[in-house]
FILUM-262889 format. One line per field, with one value per residue: chain; x negated, y, z negated of N, C-alpha, C in turn. Coordinates in Angstrom, 3 decimals. Atoms other than C-alpha are relative to their C-alpha. Layout:
% residues N
chain: c(A, ...)
nX: c(X, ...)
nY: c(Y, ...)
nZ: c(Z, ...)
caX: c(X, ...)
caY: c(Y, ...)
caZ: c(Z, ...)
cX: c(X, ...)
cY: c(Y, ...)
cZ: c(Z, ...)
This chain:
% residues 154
chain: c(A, A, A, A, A, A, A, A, A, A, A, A, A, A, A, A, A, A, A, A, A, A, A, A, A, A, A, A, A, A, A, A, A, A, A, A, A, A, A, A, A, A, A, A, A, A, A, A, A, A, A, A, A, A, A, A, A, A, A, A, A, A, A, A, A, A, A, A, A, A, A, A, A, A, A, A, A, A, A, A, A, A, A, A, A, A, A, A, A, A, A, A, A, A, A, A, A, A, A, A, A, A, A, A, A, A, A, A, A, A, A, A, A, A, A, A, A, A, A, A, A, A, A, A, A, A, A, A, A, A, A, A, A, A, A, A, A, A, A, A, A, A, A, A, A, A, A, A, A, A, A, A, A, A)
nX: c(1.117, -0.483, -1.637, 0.125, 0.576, 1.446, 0.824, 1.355, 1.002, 0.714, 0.715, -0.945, 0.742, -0.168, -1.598, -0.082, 0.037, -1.114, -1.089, -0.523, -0.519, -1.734, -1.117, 0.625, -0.979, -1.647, -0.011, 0.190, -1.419, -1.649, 0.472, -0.636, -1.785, -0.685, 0.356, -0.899, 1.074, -0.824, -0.424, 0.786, 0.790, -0.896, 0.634, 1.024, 0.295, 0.820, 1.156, -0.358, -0.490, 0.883, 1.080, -1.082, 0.359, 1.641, -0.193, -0.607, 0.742, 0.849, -0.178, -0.345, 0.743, 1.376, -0.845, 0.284, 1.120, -0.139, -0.821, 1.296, 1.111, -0.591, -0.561, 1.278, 0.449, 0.880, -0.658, 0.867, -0.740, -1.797, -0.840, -1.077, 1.007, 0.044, -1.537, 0.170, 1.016, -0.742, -0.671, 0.867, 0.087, -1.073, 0.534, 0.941, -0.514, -0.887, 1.004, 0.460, -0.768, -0.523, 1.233, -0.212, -0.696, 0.459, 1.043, 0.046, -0.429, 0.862, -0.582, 0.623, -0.135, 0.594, 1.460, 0.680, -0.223, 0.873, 1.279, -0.352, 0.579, 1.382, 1.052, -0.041, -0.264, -0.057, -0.938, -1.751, -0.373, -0.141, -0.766, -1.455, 0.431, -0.706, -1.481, -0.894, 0.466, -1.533, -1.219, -0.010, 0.022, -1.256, -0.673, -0.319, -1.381, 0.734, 0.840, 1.177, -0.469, 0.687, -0.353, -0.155, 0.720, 0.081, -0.665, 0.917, -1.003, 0.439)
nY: c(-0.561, 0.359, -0.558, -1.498, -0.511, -0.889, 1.079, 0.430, -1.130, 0.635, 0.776, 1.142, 1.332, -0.097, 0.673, 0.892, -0.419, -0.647, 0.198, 0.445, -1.430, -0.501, 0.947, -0.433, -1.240, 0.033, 0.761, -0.827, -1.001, 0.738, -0.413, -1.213, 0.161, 0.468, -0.869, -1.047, -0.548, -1.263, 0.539, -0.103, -1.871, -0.109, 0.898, -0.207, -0.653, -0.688, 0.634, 0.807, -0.370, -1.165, 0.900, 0.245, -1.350, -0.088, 1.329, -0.759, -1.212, 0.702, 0.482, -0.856, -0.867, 0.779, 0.503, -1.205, 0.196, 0.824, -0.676, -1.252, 1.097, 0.462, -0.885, -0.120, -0.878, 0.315, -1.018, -0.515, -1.677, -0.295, -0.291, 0.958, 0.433, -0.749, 0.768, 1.467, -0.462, -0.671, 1.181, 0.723, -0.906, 0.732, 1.525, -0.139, -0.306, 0.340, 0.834, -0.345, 0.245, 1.112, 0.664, -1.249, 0.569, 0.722, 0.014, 0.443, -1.366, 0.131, -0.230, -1.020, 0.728, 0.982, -0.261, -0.541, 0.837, 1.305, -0.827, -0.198, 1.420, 0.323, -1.012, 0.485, -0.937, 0.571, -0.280, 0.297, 1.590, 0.032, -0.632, 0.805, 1.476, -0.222, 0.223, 1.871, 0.677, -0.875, 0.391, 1.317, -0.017, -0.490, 0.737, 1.134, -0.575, 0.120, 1.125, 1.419, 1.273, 1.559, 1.185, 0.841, 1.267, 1.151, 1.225, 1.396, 1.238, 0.822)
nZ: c(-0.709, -1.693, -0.046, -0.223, -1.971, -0.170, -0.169, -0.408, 0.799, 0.484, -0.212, -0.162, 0.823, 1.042, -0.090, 1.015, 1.558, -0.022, -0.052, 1.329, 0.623, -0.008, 0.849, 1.409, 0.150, 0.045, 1.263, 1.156, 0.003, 0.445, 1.344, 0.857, 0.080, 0.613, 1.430, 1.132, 0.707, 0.834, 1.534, 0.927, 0.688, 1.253, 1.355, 0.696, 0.778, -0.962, -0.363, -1.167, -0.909, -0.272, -1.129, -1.423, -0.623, -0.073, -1.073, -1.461, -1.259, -1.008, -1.061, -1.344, -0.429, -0.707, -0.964, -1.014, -0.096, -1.409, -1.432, -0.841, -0.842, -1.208, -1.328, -0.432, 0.839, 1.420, 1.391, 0.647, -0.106, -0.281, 1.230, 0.765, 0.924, 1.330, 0.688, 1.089, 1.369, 1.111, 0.439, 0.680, 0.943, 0.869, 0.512, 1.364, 1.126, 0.425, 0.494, 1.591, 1.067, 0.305, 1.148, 1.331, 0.784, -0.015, 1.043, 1.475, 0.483, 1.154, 1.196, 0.602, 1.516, 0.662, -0.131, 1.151, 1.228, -0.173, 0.908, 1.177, 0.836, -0.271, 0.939, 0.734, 0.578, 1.532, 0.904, -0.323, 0.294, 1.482, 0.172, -0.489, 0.801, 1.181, -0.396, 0.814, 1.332, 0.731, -0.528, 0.445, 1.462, 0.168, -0.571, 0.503, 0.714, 1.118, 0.579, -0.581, -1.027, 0.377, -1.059, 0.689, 0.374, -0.503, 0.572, 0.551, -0.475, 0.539)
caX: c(259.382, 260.284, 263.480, 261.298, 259.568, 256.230, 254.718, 251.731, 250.376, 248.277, 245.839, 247.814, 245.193, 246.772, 250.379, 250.026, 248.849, 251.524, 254.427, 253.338, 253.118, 256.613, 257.967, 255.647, 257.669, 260.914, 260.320, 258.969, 262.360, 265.002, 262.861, 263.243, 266.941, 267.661, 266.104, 269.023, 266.530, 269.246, 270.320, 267.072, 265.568, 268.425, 267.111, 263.833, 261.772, 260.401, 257.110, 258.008, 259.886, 256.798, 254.833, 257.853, 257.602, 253.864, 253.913, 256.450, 254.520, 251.480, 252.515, 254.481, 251.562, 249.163, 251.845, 251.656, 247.504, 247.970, 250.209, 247.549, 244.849, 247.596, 247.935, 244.131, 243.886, 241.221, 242.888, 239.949, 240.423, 244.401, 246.065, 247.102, 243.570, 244.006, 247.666, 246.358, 243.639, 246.253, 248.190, 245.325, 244.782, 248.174, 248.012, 245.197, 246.651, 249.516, 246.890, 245.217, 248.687, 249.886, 245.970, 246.586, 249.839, 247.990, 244.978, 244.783, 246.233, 244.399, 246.377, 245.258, 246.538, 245.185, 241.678, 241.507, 242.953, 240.182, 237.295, 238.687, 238.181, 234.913, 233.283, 232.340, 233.289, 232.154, 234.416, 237.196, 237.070, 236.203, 239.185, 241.406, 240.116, 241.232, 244.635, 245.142, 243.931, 246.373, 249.259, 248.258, 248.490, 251.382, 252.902, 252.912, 255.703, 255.011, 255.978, 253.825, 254.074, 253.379, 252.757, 254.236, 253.112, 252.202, 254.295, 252.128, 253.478, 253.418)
caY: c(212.469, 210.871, 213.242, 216.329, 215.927, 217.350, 213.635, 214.749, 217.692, 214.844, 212.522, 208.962, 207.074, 208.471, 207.143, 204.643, 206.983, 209.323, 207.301, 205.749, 209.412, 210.202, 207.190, 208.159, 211.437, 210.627, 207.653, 210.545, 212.546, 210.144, 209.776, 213.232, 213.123, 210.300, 212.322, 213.529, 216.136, 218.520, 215.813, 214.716, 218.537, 218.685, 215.193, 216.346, 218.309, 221.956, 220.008, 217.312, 219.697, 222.120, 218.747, 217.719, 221.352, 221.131, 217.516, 218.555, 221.910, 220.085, 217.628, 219.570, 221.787, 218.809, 217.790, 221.157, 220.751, 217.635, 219.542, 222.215, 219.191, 217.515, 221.065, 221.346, 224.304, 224.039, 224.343, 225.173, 228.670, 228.755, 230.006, 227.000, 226.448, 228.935, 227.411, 224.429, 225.488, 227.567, 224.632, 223.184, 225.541, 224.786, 221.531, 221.570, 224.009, 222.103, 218.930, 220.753, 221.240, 217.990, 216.737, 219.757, 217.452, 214.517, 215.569, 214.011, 217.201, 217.826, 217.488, 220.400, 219.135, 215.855, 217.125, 219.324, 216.756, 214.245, 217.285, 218.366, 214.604, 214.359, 217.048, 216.376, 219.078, 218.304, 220.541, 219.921, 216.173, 216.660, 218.370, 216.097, 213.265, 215.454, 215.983, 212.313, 211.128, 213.868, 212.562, 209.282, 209.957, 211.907, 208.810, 206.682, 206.306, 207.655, 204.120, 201.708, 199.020, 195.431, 192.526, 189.480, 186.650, 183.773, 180.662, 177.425, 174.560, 171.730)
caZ: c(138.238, 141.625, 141.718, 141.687, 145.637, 144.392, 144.402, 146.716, 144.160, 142.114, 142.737, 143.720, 141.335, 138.390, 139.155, 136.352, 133.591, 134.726, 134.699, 131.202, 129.682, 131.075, 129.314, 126.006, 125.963, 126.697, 123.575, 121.534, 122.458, 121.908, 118.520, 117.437, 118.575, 116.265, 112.918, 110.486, 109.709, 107.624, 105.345, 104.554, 103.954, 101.315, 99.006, 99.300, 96.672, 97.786, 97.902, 100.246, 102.217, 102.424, 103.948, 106.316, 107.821, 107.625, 110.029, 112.264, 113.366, 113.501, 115.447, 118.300, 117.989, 118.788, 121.606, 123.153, 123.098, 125.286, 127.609, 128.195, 128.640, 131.365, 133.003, 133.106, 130.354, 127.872, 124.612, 123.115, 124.411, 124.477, 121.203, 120.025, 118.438, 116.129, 115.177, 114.320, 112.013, 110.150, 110.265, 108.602, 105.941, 104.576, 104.520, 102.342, 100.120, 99.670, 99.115, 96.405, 94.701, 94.961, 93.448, 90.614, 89.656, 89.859, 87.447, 84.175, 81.739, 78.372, 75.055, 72.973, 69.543, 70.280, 71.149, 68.202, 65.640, 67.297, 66.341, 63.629, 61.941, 63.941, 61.945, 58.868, 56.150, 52.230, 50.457, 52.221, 51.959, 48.197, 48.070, 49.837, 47.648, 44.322, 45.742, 45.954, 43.125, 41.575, 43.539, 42.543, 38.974, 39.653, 41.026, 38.161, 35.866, 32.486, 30.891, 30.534, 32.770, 31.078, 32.490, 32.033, 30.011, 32.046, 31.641, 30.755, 32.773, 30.965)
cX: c(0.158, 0.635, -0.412, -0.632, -1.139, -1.057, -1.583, -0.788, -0.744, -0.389, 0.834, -0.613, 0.553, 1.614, 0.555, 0.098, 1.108, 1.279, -0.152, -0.030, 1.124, 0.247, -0.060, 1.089, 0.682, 0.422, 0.132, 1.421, 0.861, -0.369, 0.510, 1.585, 0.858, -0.037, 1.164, -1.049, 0.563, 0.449, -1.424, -1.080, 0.501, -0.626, -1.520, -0.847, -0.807, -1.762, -0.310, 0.264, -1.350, -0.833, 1.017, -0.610, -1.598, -0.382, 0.394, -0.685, -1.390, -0.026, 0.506, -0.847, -1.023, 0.682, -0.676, -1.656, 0.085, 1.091, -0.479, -0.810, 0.722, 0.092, -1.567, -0.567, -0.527, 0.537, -0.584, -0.215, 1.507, -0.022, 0.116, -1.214, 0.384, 1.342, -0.193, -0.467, 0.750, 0.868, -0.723, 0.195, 0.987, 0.294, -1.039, 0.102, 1.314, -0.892, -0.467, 1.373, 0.667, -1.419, 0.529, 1.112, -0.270, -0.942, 0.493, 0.460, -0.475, 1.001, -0.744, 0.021, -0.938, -1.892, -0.807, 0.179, -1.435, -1.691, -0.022, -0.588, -1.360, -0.914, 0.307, -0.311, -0.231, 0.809, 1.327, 0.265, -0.306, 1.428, 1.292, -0.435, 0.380, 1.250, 0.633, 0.071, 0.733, 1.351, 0.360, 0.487, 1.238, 1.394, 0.435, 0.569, -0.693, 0.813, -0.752, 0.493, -0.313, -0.005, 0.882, -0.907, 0.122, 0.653, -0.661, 1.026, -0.760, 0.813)
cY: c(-0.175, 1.217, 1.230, 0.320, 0.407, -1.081, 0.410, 1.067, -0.768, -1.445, -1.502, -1.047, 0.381, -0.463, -0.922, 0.608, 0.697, -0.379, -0.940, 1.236, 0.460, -0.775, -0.142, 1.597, -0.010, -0.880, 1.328, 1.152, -0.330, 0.142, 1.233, 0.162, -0.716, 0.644, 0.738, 0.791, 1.009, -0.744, -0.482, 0.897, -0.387, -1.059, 0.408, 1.032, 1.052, -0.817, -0.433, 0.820, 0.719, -1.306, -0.730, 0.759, -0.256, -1.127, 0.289, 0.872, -0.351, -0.764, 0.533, 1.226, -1.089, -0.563, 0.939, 0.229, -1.069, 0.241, 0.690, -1.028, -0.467, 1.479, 0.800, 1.754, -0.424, 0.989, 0.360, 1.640, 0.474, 0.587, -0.546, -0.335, 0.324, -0.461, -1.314, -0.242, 1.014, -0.906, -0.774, 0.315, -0.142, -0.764, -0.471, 0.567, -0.529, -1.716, 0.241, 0.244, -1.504, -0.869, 1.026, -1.221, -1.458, -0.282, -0.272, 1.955, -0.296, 0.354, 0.540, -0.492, -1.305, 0.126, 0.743, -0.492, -1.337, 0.708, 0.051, -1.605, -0.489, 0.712, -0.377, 1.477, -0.260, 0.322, -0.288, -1.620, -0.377, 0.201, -0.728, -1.331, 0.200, 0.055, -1.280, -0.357, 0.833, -0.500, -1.482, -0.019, 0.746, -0.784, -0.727, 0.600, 0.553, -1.085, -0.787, -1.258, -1.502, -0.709, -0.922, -1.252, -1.655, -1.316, -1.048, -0.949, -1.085, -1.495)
cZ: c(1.492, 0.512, 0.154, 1.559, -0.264, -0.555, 0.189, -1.051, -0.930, 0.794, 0.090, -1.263, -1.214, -0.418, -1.581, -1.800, -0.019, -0.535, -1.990, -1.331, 0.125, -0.774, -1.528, -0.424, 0.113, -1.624, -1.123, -0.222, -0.527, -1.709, -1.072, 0.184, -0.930, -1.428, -0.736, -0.865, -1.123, -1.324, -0.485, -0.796, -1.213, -1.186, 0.183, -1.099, 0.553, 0.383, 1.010, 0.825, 0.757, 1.264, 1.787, 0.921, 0.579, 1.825, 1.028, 0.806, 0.305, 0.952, 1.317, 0.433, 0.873, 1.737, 0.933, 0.386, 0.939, 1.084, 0.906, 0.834, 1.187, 1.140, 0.437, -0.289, -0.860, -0.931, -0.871, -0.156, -0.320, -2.062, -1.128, -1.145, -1.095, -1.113, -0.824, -0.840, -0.735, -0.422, -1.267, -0.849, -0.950, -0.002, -1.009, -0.869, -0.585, -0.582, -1.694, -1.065, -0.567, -0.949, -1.463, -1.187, -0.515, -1.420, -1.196, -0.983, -1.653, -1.235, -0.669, -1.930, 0.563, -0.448, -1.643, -1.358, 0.231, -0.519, -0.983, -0.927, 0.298, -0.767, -1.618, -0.882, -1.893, -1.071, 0.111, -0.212, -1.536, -0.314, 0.527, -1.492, -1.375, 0.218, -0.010, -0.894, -1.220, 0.345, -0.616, -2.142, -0.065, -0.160, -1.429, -1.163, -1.295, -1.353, 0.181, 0.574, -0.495, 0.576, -0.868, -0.662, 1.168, -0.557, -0.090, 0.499, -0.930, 0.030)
């Protein structure tokens, strides 16, 4: 900032905030400089990637909003409003998909095997109850089964 000569075009009392905003932005530079942002696109899942994307353009959108405020444009009017509230917008639809995968998911068999036994049906449970009792009789051998005689300790 020194290096540019156009010192006197601001107020001298702001010297302090100035010079710790340059040094906030140069941090935030080197920052993005260090980001292998290509290899980690690649391991992430379109999901993730969609929210990466998402972050990034909000943020250098919210950057560029405190650039206007430092150059004494209200970004309330500027453009960028509208960028950011579309920003929004998908962000929240990517919200609601990631809740969607979240939500509890309804087993269809189990629900209708858990009615199904909740209701109570008279012929049909007559009807299961002759089937056994056939099976059962089906089951057993046709000799007779004796017991044994008990041994008498003595």
């Amino acid at each position: 900032m020194a290096a540019d000569g156009k010192m006197e075009d601001y107020p001298h009392e702001i010297d302090d905030q100035l010079t710790g905003f340059d040094s906030s932005v140069t941090a935030i530079k080197t920052m993005l400089d260090k980001l292998p942002r290509n290899d980690v696109m690649h391991k992430l899942d379109p999901l993730d990637q969609a929210k990466l994307d998402l972050m990034s353009a909000y943020t250098l959108n919210s950057l560029f909003w405190m650039f206007l405020v430092t150059q004494g444009i209200n970004p309330r009017e500027h453009g960028i409003k509208q960028e950011l509230e579309r920003i929004r917008t998908y962000m929240n639809k990517v919200k609601e998909i990631t809740d969607r995968k979240k939500a509890a998911r309804l087993d269809k068999g189990a629900a209708a095997r858990f009615v199904r036994s909740a209701l109570y049906e008279p012929d049909e449970k007559d009807s299961r109850k002759k089937s056994a009792s056939k099976k059962a009789a089906d089951a057993k051998p046709d000799t007779p089964h004796f017991k044994r005689p008990k041994q008498s300790r003595s």
